[in-house]
C-alpha positions in Angstrom: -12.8 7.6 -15.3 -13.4 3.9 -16.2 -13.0 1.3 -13.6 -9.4 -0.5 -14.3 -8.6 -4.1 -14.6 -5.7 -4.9 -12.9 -4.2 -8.1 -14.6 -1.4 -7.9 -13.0 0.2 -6.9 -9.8 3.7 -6.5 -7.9 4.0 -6.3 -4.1 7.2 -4.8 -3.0 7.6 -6.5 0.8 6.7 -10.0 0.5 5.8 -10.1 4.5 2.6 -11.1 6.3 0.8 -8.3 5.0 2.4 -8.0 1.4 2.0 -12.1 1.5 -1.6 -11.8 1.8 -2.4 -9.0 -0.4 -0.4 -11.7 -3.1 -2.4 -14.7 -1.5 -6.2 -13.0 -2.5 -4.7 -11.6 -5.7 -3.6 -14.8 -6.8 -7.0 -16.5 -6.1 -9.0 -13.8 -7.8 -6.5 -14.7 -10.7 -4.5 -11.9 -10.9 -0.8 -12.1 -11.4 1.0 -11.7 -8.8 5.3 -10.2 -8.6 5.9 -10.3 -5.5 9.4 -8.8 -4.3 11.4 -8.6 -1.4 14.9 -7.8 -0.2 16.2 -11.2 -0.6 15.0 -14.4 -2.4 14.7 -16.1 0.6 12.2 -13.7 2.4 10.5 -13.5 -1.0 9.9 -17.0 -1.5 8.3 -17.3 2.2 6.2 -15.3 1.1 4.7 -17.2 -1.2 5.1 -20.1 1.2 2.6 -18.0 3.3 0.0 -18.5 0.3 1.0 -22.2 -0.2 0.1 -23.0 3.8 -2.9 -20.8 3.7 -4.6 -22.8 0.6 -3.7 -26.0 1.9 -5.2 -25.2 4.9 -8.5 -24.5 3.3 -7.8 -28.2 1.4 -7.7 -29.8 4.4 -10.8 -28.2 5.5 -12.6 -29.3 2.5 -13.1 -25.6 1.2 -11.1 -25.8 -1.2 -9.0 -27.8 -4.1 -5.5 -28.8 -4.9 -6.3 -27.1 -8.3 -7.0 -24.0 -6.7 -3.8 -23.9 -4.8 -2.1 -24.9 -8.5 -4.1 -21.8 -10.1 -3.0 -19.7 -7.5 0.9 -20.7 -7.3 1.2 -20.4 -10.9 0.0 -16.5 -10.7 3.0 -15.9 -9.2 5.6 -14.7 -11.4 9.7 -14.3 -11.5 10.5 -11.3 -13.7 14.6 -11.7 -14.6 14.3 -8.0 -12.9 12.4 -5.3 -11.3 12.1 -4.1 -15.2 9.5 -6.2 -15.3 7.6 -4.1 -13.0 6.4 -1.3 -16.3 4.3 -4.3 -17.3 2.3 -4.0 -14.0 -1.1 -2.3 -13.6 -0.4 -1.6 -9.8 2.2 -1.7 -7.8 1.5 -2.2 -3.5 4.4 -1.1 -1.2 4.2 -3.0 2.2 7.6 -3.1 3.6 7.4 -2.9 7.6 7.8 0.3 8.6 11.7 1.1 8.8 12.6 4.8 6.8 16.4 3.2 5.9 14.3 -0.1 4.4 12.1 1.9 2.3 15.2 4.5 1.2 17.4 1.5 -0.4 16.9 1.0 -3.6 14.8 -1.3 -5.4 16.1 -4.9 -4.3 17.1 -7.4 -8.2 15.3 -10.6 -6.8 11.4 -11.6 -6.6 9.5 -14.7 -5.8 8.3 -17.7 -7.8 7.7 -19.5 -10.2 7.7 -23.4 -9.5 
């Protein structure tokens, strides 16, 4: 089987782990849905790829233009619909059984 392109990617748990999965997928240019069970946690999330890049600015290794590339390849779909568009799909909600039984959660992270 062929090698894939993934052009875009959702991330369903938008914590430390499912924050940096999004955080190298962005950079790499990938689009990135990240989703969560609540706008807020979703959106700290991205936060976590905000701080990380601007760390990496104030270092000198890298550019505000790479933080902009990578905050705009985060996306808002108006619902988890928008998830059939993906080419992968990561789970990484911590591991609680009653978390991972709800059901999918309607809000996401980003767009600025």
């Amino acid at each position: 089987m062929p090698p894939t392109k993934v052009k875009k990617l959702a991330i369903i748990g938008a914590g430390f782990m499912g924050a940096s999965v999004g955080y190298v997928s962005a950079r790499a240019g990938i689009d990135v849905v990240l989703i969560d069970r609540d706008q807020e946690s979703a959106d700290k999330g991205k936060g976590h790829a905000k701080s990380v890049i601007d760390d990496l600015i104030k270092k000198g290794r890298a550019k505000e233009a790479d933080r902009d590339a990578s905050c705009r390849a985060y996306r808002r779909p108006p619902t988890t619909m928008t998830l059939k568009d993906c080419d992968l799909i990561i789970e990484a909600v911590f591991e609680d059984r009653k978390v991972k039984a709800e059901p999918m959660p309607r809000r996401s992270a980003f767009e600025t």
